[in-house]
N, C-alpha and C positions, 0 to 999 in steps of 0.2 A: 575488407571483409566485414558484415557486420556482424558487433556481439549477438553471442545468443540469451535467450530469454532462458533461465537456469531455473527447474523446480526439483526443491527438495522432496522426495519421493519416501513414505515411510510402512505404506500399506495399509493405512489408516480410510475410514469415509472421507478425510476431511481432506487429506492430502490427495485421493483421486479425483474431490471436485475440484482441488488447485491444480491437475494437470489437464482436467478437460476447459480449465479456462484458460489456461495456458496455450493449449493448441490453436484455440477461438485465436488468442490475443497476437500468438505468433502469425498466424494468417492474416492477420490484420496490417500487421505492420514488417510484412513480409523477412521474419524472422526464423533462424532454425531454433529448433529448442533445445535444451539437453537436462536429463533426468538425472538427479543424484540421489542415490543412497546412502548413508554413513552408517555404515553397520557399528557402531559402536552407540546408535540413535537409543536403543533402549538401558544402555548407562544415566545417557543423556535427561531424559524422560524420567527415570527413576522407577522402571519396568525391570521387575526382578530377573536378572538372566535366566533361561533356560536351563537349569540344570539336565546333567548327564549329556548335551547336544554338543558333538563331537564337532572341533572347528569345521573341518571337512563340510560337515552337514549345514553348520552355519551359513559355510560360503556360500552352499546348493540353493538355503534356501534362499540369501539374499541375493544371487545371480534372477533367482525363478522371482521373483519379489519388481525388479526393476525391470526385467524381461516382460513381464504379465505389464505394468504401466506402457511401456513403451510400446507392447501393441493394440492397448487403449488407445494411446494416441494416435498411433498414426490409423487405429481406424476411424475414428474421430474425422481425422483429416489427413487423407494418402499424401497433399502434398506438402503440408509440411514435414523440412527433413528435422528426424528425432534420434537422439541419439541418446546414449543410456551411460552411466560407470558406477561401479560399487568403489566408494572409499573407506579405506580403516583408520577413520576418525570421530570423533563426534560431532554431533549433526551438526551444531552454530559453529563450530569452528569451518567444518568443510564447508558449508555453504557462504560463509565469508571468506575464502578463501578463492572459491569461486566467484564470489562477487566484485573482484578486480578484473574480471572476465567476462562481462556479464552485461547485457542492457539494460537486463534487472533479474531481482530473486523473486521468486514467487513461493509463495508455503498456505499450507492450509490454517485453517484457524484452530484446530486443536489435532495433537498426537496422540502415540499411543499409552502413554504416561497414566497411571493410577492416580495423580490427584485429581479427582472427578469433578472437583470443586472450581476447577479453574475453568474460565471462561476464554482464555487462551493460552495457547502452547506454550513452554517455556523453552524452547527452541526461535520459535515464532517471534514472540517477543525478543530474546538475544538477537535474532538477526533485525528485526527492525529496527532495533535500539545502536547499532552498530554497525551496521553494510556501507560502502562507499557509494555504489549505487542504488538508485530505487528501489524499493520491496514492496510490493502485495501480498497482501494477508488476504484472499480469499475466504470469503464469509459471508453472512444475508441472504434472503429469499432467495425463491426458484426465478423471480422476474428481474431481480438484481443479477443473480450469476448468469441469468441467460442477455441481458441486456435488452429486453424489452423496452425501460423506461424511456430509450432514446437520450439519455439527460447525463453529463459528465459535473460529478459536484467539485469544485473547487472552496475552500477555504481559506481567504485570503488574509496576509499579514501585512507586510509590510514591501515595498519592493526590492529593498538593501540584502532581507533575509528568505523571501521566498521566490525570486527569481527562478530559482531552476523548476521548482514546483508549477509554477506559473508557463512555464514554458512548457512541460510535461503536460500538461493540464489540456494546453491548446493542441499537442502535436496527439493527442489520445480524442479531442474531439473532431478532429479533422480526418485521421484515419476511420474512424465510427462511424463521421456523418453525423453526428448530432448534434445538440444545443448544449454548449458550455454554461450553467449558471455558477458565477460567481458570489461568493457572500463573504463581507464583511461585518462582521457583529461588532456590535457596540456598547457603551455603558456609558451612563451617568452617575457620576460618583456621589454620591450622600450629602458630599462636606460640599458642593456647588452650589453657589449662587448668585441670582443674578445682579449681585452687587461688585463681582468679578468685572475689570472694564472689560474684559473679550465674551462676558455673558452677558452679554445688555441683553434683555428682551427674555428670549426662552432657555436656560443652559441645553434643555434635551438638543434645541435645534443646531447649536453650536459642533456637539456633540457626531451629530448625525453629518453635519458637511465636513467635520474631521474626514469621518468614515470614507464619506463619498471623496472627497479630496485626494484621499490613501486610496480609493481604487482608482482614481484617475488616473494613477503614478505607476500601480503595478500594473493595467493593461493596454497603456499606450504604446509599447512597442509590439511584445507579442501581437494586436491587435493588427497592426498593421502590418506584421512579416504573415499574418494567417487571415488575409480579407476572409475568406470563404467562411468562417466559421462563426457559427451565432452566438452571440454571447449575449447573457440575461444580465446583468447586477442589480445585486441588491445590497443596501447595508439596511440591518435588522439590528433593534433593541435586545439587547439580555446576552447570557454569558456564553462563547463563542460553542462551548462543547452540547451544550444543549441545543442551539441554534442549529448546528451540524449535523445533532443525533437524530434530531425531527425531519431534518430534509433528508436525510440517509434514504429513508421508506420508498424515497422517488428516484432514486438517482441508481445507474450502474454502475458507477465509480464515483469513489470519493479520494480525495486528493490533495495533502498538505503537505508541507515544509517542515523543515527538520534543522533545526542549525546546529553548526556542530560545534564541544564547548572547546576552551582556549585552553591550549598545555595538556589536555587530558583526553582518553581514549573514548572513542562515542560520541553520539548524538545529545542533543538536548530537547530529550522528549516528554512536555510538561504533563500539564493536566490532561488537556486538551486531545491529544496524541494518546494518552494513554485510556481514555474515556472511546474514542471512535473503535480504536483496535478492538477492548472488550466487547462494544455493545453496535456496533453501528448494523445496521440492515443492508449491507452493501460491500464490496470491498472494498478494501484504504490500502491507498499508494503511501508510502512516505519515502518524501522524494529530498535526500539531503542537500542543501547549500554547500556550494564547494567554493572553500575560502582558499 
């Protein structure tokens, strides 16, 4: 049986355009969905409770709350099957919790939380930073969430660390039909020169067939387990979160790796990761490394 595609549901703008991309996605890769609520999301969030509102009315209003999402979706799309549950927990706990059940999490990019300042959820955030499996943060244009651009962005590292990423990347442009572009960004370090014996000549070019070298390595297999799908590469000069944030504008997904650290609880999500989530123009997968 395959997992379902799990979105966190809060009643927010941001979390109903993560459930109608959710339904999109689940048809796509002929998945059921299921909708979560964690009525404890507004502790979570740091939305002052309701005073005087009787648990009873609580539960009403959080049944009518998931109830109302769930037949968004499925009018969205009758055949995907959708299925609903209110849990009494808080939201990043239940929705990692779910996400050992999960082909992946999907969340909107911001809640319904009073800090107005934040550019994404702190839900959102906890569950990217920590889910076993993939998560989307739904976010970006009307032409990103509808997938017009035709274009899947990958982000590529290394192939020891972004394997599953890489593999996600292809099995998302293959279900879509679209063109995968891959990028490797690059740098030349200050302190190079080409009195270096492996810099004879130009260090940048040195530099630049690292890059190209490092995608030979990560797209040789996927390449070949997915003939059908088109794949662009490019390795680019300058620093990889920039590189990513400027191609965001064109892509319907964006798509990177996540390794997870050693002896300790979570992801290891740098600069890089943290820079797409806030700002990118499109949504981001972050698809962890299972070591």
């Amino acid at each position: 049986m395959e997992l379902p595609l799990v979105v966190g549901v809060d009643g927010s703008d941001s979390s109903l355009a993560a459930v109608e991309w959710a339904v999109d996605e689940a048809a796509r890769h002929r998945l059921p969905l299921r909708l979560v609520y964690a009525s404890l999301w507004e502790r979570y969030e740091g939305v002052a409770p309701s005073g005087g509102v009787e648990p009873a009315s609580e539960e009403v209003l959080a049944d009518d709350l998931v109830g109302s999402a769930a037949d968004r979706a499925r009018r969205r799309n009758p055949e995907v099957k959708v299925s609903a549950e209110v849990v009494p927990q808080e939201a990043a706990s239940a929705l990692l919790r779910e996400g050992h059940n999960a082909s992946a999490l999907v969340t909107g990019s911001r809640g319904r939380g009073q800090l107005t300042g934040l550019l994404l959820g702190s839900v959102s955030l906890a569950v990217a930073a920590r889910a076993h499996c993939p998560v989307i943060v739904v976010r970006g244009d009307k032409a990103g969430l509808a997938g017009t651009h035709e274009r899947i962005l990958l982000g590529a590292g290394d192939s020891a660390t972004d394997g599953e990423a890489v593999r996600f990347a292809f099995r998302e442009a293959e279900a879509r039909g679209c063109t995968l572009d891959v990028v490797r960004a690059w740098r030349c370090p200050a302190h190079d020169t080409a009195d270096h014996p492996l810099l004879a000549g130009e260090p940048a070019h040195y530099h630049e067939e690292q890059a190209s070298a490092a995608l030979d390595a990560v797209l040789h297999d996927p390449m070949a387990d997915h003939p059908g799908v088109r794949v662009r590469r490019h390795t680019v000069e300058g620093p990889a979160r920039k590189v990513l944030l400027d191609r965001s504008a064109a892509a319907d997904l964006l798509v990177i790796g996540a390794q997870r650290r050693h002896g300790t609880f979570g992801l290891q999500l740098g600069r890089v990761a943290h820079t797409l989530l806030h700002h990118a123009e499109c949504p981001v997968a972050i698809v962890p490394q299972q070591v």
